[in-house]
C-alpha positions as CSV (number, residue, x, y, z in Angstrom):
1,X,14.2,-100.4,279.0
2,X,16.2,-100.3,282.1
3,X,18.9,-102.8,282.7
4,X,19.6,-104.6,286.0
5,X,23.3,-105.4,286.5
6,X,24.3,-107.6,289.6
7,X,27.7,-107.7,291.2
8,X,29.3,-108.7,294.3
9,X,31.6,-106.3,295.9
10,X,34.4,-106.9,298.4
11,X,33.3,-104.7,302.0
12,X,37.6,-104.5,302.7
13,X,39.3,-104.0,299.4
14,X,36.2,-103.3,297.1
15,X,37.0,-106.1,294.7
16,X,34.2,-106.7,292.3
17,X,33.1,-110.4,291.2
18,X,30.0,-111.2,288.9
19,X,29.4,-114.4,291.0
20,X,29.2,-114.6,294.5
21,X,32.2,-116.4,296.5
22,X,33.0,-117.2,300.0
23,X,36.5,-115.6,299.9
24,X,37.7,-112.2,298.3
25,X,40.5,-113.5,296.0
26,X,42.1,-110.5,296.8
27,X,42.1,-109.2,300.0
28,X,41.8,-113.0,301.0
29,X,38.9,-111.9,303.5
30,X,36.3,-114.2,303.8
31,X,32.3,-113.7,303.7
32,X,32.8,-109.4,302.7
33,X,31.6,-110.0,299.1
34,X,28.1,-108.2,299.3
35,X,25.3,-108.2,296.2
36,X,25.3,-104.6,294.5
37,X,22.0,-104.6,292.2
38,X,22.3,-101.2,289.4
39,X,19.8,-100.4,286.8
40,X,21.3,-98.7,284.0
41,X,19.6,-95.7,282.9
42,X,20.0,-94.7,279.1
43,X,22.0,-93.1,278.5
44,X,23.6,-91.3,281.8
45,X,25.7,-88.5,280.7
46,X,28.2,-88.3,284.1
47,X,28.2,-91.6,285.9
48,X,27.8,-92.5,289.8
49,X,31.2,-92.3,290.3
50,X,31.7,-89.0,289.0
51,X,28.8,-87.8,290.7
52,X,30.3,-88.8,294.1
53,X,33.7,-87.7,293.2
54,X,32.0,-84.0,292.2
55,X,30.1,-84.4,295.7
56,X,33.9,-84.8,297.8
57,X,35.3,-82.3,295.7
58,X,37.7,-84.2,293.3
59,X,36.2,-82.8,290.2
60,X,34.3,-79.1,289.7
61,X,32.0,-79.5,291.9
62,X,30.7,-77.1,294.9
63,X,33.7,-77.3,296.7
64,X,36.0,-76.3,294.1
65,X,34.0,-73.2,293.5
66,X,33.8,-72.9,297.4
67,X,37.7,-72.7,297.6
68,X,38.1,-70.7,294.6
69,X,36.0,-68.2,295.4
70,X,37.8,-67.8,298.7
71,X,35.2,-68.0,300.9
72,X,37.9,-69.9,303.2
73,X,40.7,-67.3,302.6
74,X,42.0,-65.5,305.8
75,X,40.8,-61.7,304.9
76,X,37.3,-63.2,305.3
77,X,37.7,-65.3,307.9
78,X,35.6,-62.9,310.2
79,X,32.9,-62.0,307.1
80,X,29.4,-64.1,308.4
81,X,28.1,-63.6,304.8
82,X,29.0,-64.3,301.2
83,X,27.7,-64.0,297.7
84,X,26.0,-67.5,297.6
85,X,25.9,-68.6,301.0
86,X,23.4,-67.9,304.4
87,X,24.7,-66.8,307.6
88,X,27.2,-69.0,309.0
89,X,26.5,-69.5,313.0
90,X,29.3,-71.5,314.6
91,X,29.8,-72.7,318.4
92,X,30.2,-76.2,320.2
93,X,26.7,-77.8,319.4
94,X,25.3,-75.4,316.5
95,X,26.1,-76.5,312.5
96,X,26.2,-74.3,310.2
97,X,25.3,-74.9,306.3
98,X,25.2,-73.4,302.6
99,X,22.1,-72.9,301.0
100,X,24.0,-73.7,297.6
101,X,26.0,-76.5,298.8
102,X,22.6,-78.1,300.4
103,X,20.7,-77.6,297.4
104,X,23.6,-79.0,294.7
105,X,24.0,-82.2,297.4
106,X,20.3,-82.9,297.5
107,X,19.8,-82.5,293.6
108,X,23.4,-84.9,292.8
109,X,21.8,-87.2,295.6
110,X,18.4,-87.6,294.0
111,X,20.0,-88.0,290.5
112,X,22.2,-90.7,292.0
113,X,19.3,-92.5,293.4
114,X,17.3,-92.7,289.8
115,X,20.2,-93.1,287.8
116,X,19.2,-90.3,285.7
117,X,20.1,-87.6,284.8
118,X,20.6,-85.0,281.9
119,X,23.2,-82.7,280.4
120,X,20.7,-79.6,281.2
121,X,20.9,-80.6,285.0
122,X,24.7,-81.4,285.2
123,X,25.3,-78.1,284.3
124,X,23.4,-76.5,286.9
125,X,24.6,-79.0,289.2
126,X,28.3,-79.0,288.3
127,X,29.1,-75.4,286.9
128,X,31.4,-74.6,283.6
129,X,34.5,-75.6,284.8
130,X,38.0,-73.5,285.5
131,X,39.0,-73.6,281.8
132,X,42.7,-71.0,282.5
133,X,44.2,-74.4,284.0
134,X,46.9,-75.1,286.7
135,X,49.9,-73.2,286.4
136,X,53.2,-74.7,285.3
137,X,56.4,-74.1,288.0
138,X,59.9,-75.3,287.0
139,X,61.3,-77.3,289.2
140,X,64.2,-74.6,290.6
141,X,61.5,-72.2,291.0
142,X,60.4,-73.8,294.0
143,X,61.4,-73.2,297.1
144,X,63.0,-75.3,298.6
145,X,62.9,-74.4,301.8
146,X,62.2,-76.5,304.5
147,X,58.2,-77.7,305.4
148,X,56.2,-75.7,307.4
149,X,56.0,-77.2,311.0
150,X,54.3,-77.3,314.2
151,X,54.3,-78.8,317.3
152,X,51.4,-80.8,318.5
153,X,52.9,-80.6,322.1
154,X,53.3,-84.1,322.6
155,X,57.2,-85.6,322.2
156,X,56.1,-89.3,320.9
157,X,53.9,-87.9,318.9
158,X,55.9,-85.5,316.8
159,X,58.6,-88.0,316.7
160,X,56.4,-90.6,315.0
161,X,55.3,-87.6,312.4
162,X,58.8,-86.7,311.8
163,X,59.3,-83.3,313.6
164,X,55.3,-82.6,313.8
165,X,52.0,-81.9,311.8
166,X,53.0,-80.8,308.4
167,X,50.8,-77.6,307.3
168,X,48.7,-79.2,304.3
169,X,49.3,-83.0,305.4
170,X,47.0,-85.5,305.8
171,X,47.2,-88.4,308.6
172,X,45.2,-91.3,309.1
173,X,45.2,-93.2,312.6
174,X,43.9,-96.8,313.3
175,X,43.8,-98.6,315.8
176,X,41.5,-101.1,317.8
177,X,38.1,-100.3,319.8
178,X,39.0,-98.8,323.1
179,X,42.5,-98.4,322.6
180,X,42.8,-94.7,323.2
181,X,42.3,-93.3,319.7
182,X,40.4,-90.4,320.6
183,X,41.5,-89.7,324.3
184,X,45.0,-89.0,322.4
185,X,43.7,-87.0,319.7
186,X,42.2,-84.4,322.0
187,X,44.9,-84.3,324.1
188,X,46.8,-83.5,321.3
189,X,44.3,-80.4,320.8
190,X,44.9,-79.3,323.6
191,X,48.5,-79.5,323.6
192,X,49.2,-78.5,320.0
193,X,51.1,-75.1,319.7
194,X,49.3,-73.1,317.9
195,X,47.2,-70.3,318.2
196,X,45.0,-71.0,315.5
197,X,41.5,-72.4,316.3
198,X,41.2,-75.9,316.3
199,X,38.3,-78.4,315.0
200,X,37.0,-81.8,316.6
201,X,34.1,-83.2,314.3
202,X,32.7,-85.5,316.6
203,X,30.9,-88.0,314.5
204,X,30.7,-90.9,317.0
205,X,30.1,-89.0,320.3
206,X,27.8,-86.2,321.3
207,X,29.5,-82.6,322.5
208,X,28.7,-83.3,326.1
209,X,30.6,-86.6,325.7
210,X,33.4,-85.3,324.5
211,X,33.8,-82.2,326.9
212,X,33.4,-84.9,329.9
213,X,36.4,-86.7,328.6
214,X,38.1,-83.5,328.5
215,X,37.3,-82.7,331.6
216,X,38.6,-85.9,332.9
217,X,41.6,-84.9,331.1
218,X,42.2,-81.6,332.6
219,X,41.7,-79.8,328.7
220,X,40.1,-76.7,329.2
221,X,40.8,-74.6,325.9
222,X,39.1,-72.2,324.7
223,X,40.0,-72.3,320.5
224,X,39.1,-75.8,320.8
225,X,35.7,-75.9,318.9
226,X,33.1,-79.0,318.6
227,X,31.2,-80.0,315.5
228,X,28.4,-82.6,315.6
229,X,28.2,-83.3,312.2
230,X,28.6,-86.2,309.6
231,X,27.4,-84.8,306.4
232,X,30.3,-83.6,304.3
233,X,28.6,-80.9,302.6
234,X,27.8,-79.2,305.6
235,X,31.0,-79.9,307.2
236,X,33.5,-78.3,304.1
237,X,32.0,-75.0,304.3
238,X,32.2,-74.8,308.1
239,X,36.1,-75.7,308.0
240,X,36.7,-73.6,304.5
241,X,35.5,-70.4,306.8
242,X,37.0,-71.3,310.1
243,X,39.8,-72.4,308.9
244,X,41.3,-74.3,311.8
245,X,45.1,-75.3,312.2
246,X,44.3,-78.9,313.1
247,X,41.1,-80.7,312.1
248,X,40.1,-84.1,313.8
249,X,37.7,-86.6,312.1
250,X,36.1,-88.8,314.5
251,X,35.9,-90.8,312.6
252,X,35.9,-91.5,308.5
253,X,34.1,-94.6,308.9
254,X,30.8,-92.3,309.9
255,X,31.0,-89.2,307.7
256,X,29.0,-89.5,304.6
257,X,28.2,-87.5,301.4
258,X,24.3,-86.6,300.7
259,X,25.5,-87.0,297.1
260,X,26.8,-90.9,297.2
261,X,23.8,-93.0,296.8
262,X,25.4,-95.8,300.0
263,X,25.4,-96.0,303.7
264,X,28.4,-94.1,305.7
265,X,31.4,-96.4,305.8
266,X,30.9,-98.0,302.5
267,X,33.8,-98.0,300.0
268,X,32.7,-95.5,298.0
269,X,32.0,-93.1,300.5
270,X,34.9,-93.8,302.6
271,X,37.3,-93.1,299.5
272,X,35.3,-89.8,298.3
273,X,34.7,-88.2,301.8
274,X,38.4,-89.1,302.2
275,X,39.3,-86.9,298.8
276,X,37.6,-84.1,299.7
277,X,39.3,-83.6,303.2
278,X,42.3,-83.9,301.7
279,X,41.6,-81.4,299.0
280,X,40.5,-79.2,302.2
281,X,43.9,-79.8,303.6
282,X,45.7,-79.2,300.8
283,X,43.8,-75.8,299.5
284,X,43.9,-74.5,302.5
285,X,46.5,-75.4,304.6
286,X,45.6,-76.7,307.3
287,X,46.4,-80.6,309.0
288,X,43.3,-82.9,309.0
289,X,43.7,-85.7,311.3
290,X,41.2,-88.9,310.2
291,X,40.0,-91.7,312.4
292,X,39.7,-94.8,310.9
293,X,38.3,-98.1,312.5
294,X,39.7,-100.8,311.8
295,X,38.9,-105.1,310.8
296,X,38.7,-107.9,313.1
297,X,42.3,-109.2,311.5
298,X,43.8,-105.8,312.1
299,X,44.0,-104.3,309.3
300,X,42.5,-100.8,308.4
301,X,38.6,-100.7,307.1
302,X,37.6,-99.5,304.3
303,X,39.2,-99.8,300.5
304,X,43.0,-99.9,300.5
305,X,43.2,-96.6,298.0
306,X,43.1,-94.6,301.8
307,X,46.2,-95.6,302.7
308,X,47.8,-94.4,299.5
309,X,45.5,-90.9,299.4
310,X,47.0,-90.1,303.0
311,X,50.4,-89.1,303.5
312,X,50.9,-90.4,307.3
313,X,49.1,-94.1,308.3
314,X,49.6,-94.4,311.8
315,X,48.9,-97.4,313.8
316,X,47.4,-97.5,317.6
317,X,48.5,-100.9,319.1
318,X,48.9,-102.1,322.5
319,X,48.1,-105.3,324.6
320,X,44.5,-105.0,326.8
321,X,46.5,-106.7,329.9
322,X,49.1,-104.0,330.1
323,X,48.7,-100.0,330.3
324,X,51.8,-99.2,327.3
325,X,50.7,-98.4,324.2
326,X,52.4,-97.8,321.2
327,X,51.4,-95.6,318.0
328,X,53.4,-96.5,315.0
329,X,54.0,-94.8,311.2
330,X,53.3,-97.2,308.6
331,X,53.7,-94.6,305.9
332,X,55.1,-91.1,306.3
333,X,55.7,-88.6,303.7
334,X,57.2,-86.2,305.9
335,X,59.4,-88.6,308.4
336,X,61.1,-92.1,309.0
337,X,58.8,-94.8,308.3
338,X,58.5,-97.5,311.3
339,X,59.5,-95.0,313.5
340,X,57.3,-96.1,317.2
341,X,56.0,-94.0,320.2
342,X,55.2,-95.4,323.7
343,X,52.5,-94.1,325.8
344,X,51.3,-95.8,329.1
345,X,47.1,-95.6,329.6
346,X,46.8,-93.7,333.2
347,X,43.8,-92.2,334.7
348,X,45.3,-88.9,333.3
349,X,44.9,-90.4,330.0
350,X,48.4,-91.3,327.5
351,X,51.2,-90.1,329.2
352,X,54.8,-90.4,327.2
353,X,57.4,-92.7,328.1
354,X,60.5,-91.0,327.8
355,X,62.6,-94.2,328.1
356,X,61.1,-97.4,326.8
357,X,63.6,-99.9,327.2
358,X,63.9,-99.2,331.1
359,X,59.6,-99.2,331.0
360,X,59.6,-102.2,329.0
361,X,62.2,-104.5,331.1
362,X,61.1,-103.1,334.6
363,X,60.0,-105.6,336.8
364,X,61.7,-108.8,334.9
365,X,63.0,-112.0,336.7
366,X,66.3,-112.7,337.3
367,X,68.3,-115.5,337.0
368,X,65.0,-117.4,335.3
369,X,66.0,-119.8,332.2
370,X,64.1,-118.8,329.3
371,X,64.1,-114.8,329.3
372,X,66.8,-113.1,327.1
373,X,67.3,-109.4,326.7
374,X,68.0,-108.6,323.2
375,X,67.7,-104.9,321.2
376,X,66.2,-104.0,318.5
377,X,65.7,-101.3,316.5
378,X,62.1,-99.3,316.7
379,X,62.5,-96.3,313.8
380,X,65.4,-94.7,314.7
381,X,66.0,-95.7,318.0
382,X,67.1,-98.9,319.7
383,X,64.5,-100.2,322.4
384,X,65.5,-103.4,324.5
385,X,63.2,-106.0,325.2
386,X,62.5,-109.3,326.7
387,X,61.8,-112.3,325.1
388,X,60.6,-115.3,326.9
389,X,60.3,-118.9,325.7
390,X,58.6,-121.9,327.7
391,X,59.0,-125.8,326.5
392,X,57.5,-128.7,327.6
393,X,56.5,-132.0,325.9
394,X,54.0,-132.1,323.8
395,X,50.3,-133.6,324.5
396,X,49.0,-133.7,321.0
397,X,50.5,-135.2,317.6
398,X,51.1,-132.5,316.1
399,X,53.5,-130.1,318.7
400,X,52.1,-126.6,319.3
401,X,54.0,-123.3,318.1
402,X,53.0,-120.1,319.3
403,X,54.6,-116.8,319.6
404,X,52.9,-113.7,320.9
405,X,55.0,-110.3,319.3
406,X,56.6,-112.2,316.8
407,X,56.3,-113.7,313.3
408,X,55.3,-117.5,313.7
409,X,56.6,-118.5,311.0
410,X,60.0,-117.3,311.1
411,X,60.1,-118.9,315.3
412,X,59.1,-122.3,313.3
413,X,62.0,-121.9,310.6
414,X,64.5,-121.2,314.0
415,X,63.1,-124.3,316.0
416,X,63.9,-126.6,312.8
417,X,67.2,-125.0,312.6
418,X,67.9,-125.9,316.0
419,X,66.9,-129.0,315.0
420,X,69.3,-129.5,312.8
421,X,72.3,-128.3,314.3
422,X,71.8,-128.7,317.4
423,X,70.1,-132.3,317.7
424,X,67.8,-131.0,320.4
425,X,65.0,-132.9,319.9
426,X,62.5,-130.3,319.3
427,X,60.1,-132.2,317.3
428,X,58.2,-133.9,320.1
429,X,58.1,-130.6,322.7
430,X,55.5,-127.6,322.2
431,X,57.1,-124.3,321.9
432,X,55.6,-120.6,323.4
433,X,57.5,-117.6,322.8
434,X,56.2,-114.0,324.3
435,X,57.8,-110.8,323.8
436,X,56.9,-108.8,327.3
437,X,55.1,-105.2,326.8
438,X,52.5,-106.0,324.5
439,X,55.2,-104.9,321.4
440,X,55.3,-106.5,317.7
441,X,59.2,-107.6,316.7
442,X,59.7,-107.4,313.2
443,X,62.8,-107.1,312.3
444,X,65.4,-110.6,312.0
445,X,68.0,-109.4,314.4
446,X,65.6,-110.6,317.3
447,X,66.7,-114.8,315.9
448,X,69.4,-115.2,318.2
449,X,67.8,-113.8,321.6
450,X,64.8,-115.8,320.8
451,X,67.2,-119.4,320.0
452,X,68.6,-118.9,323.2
453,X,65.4,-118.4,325.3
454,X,64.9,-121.3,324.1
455,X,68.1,-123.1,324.3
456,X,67.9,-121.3,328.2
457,X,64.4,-123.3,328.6
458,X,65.2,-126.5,327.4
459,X,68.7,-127.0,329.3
460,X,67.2,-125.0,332.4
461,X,69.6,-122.5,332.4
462,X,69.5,-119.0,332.7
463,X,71.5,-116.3,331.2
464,X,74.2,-113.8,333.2
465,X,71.8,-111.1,334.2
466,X,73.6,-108.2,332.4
467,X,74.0,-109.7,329.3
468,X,72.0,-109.0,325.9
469,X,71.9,-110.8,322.8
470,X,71.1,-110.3,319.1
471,X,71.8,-111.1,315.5
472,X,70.1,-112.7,312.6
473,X,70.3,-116.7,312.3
474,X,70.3,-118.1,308.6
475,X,69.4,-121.5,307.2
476,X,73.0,-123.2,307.9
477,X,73.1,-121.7,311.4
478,X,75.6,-119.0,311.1
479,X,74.9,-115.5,312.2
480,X,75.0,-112.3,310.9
481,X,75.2,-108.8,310.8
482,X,72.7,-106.4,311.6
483,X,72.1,-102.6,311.0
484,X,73.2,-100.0,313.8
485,X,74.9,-102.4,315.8
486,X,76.7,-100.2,317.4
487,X,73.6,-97.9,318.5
488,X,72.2,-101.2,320.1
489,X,75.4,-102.0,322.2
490,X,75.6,-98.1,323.3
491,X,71.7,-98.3,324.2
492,X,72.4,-101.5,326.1
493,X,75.8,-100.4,328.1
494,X,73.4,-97.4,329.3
495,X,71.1,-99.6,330.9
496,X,74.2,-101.2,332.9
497,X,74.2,-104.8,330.7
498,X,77.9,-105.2,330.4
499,X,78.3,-108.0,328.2
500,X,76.7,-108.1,324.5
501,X,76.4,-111.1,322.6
502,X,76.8,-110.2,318.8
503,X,77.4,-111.3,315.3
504,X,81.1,-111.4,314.2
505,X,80.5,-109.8,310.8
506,X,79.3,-106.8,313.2
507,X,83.0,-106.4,314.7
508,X,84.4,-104.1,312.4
509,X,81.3,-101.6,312.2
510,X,81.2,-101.5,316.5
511,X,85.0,-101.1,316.9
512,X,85.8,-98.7,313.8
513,X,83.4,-96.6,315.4
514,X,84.7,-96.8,319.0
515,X,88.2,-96.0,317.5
516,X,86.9,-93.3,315.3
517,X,84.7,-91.4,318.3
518,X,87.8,-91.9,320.8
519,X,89.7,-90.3,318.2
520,X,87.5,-87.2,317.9
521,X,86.8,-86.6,321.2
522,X,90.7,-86.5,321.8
523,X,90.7,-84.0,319.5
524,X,88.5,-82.0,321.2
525,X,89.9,-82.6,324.4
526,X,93.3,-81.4,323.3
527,X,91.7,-78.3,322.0
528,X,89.8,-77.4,324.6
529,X,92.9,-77.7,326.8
530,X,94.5,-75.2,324.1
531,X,91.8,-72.4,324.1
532,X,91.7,-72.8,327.8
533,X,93.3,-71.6,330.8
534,X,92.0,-74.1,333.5
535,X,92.4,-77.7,332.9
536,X,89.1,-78.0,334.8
537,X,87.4,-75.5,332.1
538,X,89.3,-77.8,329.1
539,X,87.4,-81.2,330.8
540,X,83.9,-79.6,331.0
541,X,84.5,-78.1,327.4
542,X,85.6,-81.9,326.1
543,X,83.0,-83.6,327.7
544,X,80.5,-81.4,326.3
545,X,81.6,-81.6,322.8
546,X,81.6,-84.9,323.1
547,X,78.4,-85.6,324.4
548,X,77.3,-83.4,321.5
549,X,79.1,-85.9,318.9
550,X,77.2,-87.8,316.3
551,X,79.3,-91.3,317.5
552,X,80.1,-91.2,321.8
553,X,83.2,-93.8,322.5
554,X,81.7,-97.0,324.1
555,X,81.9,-96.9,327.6
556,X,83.4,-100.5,329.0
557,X,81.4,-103.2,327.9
558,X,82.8,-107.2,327.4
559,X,81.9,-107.8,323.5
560,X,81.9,-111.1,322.9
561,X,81.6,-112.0,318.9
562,X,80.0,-115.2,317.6
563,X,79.9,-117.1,314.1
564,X,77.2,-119.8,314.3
565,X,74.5,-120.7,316.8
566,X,76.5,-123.5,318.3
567,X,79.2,-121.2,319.5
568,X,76.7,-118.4,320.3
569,X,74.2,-121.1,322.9
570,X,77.8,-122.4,324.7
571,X,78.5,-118.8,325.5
572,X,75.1,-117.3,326.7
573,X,74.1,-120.8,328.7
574,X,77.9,-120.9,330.3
């Protein structure tokens, strides 16, 4: 006699609960735990989850024996025919498909639907598995050369992949609806250098949609192919033959396996679909590129075990109101993590902005009380934003705090230090703090610029116009250090702000440097003059070098070094 067993199952994080409740417990989302009903069938030999996982590949399935056969290998990359499989027919809006792979997906599908299924069948299904095992490397025997790279032909986007798409790599981009997900994913097709074909599975748009937005976008390439498909099994076979440099996904939410008895973008299909493009990556080579939508709070759908099966996350943000957007690395493998790329939305689609800082403080009001410049650190380079603040008194009982592009809790823990040390009577005024561009502070350094906006909007006073400010407040109101202080002063002094606010505890690390990188390009200096003739030749030479050096002497700039907020607000509002 069959068995019913009911659960509830979390639609984010796939948490499972045998009662039904209002929030997930822990993904902390609330109304996502949906009724799973599963009749047990007696007794099932290979279970639904191993039946999907054989579907995506994980296990011996089809595709294992599709790879290992090397159907996908590059001396039969040009063969239409193999020993299992039915002419393969290729182009823009044809699929293609396996007889072997369609019939092993419809049987795994209808054995997942019954719950039944025998040991007879499995073994057609799943065939004897590769018994001679992996092979065994020491750990000197590879080589450790350096990973196979290749540009995708965009600047901010190989410098948020570390260098550019790793051969074998897996990246995941989210971002929300509308932001410009897939307008920069086939640009980057048709800027990626390579002359390998590349692969745009269009799951969520029809061909003649997507060659409109190319046209729009002036891409016009001819190894760009189109697949309109969402059925994994007919999609491996296609890829494992063409065998593409660069494979877009458009998106995971929508591709499916015939073999997983749920609807496309459930949990379970979402993580299985996901493990069999990554063994496609992996087996063959090649970088696969997935789509994935994302929740109302932000965060990215599906179960949380995608993020860790990838090895880049990248995040698409930006602010509706403005045209920048930024695309940053939550995880990366291959590269820095955090490391950021800015983009500005034009009717030629993303375009890259070189220089950030000067895109992200163009246009700002001068002489205003309540804007403070401050820089901060975005991956590996320091960016410079504004921060404005605006006080008034408060309507309501209980004063209002919000910040837009920073933490609100940590602008309520400054407030209540400023409270506290400086008696300014915060407690009755509401507070609204913006940083300008659309970006997402989250690093501490940003405490001090955003005390003295408000300090500047409160007293009505604005700060100099060339000055910038940073450093990380604690609980007692003194200041400290930050990392890369000196890159931040160095960014800011190119920009033309000539006086910088900073922490004292940052004074050694800025002026060691200076007298170290004054030092070496002295050096150089005096032996360029040696080697040559011309003192004119010797300058050019020394300059060069020193441009070239991994720490530039400071140009001029009036560094004035502070201990506690009290001594850091009388200098900025004076």
């Amino acid at each position: 006699m069959a068995r019913k067993n009911k659960e509830y199952r979390c639609s984010s994080c796939g948490y499972r609960s045998p009662v039904e409740l209002g929030r997930c417990p822990h993904c902390q989302a609330w109304n996502t735990l949906e009724e799973y009903v599963e009749v047990d069938a007696a007794p099932p030999t290979v279970s639904k989850a191993s039946q999907g996982l054989a579907a995506a590949g994980i296990e011996h399935g089809w595709l294992g024996n599709l790879l290992r056969k090397g159907v996908g290998s590059a001396s039969e990359r040009d063969t239409a025919t193999d020993d299992n499989s039915t002419d393969f027919v290729h182009s823009a809006a044809d699929t293609a498909s396996d007889d072997i792979a369609h019939k092993a997906s419809d049987n795994i599908a209808r054995t997942a639907a019954t719950g039944v299924a025998s040991r007879k069948q499995n073994t057609a299904l799943s065939p004897e598995p590769d018994l001679r095992g992996a092979d065994i490397l020491p750990l000197t025997a590879v080589d450790k050369g350096r990973e196979q790279r290749f540009s995708s032909g965009n600047d901010e986007f190989d410098r948020v992949l570390g260098g550019g798409f790793v051969k074998g790599s897996l990246v995941l981009v989210g971002g929300d609806p509308g932001i410009g997900k897939s307008t920069l994913l086939l640009q980057i097709l048709g800027s990626a250098r390579t002359d390998l074909p590349l692969l745009y599975i269009c799951g969520e748009e029809s061909p003649a949609q997507v060659r409109l937005r190319a046209a729009r976008l002036g891409i016009d390439r001819a190894s760009i192919s189109l697949l309109p498909e969402t059925e994994f099994e007919r999609i491996a076979p296609i890829i494992a033959r063409l065998q593409p440099s660069v494979v877009v996904v458009d998106s995971i939410q929508t591709a499916y396996s015939a073999a997983i008895d749920s609807v496309p973008g459930s949990i379970s299909q979402v993580r299985d679909v996901a493990a069999g493009f990554l063994r496609l990556a992996k087996e063959l080579d090649i970088a696969v590129v997935l789509v994935g939508h994302v929740t109302k709070e932000g965060s990215l759908a599906g179960p949380r075990v995608l993020e860790h099966m990838v090895d880049t996350v990248l995040y698409f943000e930006g602010d509706g109101n403005t045209s920048l957007r930024v695309i940053r690395a939550r995880k990366n493998r291959f590269g820095a993590t955090d490391e950021i790329g800015m983009f500005e939305m034009t009717d030629r689609g993303l375009l890259p902005v070189v220089n950030p800082s000067a895109a992200l403080l163009e246009g700002r009001p001068l002489s205003v009380p309540g804007t403070v410049i401050t820089s901060c650190i975005e991956g590996t380079r320091p960016v410079l934003v504004e921060i404005q603040a605006l006080l008034s008194d408060s309507q309501f009982n209980v004063p209002q705090r919000m910040a837009q592009g920073l933490d609100r809790n940590r602008v309520v823990m400054l407030l209540a230090v400023m409270e506290k040390s400086l008696r300014a009577g915060l407690a009755q005024m509401d507070a609204f703090l913006n940083v300008v561009g659309g970006l997402t502070l989250r690093e501490p350094s940003t405490d001090l610029a955003v005390c003295a906006a408000i300090a500047s909007s409160l007293r009505g006073r604005p700060l100099r116009e060339n000055m910038i400010v940073f450093g990380e407040i604690g609980l007692t109101g003194e200041i400290r250090a930050v990392s890369r202080a000196r890159a931040r002063v160095t960014e800011a002094v190119r920009l033309g702000f000539t006086t910088c606010v900073v922490p004292s505890q940052c004074r050694k690390a800025i002026l060691d440097d200076q007298r170290s990188a004054r030092t070496a390009a002295t050096q150089t200096s005096t032996a360029a003059k040696t080697a040559a003739a011309k003192t004119t030749v010797a300058k050019t030479t020394a300059d060069k070098a020193g441009s070239s050096a991994s720490a530039e002497p400071l140009p001029d700039a009036d560094l004035i070094f502070v201990d506690n907020i009290n001594e850091a607000l009388d200098v900025c509002l004076t």
